[in-house]
N, C-alpha and C positions, 0 to 999 in steps of 0.2 A: 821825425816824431809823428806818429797817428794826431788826426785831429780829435775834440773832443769828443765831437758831435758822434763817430764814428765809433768812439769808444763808449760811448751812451747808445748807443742803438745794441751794438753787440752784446753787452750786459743785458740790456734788457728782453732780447732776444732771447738769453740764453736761460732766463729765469720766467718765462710763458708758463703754463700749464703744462700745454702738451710735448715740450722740451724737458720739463722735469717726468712728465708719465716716460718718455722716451727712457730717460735715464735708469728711469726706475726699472721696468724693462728689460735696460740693458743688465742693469747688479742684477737682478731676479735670472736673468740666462746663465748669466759667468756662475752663478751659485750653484743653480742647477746643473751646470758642466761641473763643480766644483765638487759636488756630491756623487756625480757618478765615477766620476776620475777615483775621488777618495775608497767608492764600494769595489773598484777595480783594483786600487794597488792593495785594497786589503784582501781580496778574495786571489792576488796574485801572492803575496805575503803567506796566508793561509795554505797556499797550493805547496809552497816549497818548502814551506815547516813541515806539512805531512810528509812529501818526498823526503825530508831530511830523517826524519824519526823513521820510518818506511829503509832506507838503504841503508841506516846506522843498525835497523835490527837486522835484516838480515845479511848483513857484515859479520855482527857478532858470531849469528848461529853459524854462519860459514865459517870462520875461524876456530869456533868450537867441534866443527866438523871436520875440519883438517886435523887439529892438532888430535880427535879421538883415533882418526884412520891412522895417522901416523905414529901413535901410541900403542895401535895392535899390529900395523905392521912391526913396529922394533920388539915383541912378543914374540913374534911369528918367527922371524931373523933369530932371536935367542933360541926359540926351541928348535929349529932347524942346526942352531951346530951344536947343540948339547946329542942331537941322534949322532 
């Protein structure tokens, strides 16, 4: 077991002025890592929502573009055995 005296000095050590400025400090850093982290995954979040709406439209119009090509070729196919 610690003695007391030791554990009296460390307390009171730990509660100084310029141990608690420290502290302070230190939350004030992590926060402001905390905020840039946060404008990072939203601006990463942001990035792949538009990529998403971005390859989901032109999917569509692609598939809209297959299925019109292949709807005048089986036209084309029809009038070629009706000569």
């Amino acid at each position: 077991m610690e003695p007391v005296a030791s554990r009296l000095i460390r307390e009171d050590y730990s509660s100084t002025p310029a141990s608690r400025r420290r502290e302070r400090r230190g939350e004030k850093a992590a926060a402001a890592e905390m905020a840039v982290a946060d404008v990072a995954f939203k601006a990463l979040t942001a990035g792949l929502g538009v990529a998403t709406l971005y390859l989901a439209g032109t999917f569509s119009v692609n598939v809209y573009r297959g299925l019109s090509w292949h709807s005048e070729q089986s036209k084309l196919e029809k009038e070629k055995r009706e000569d």
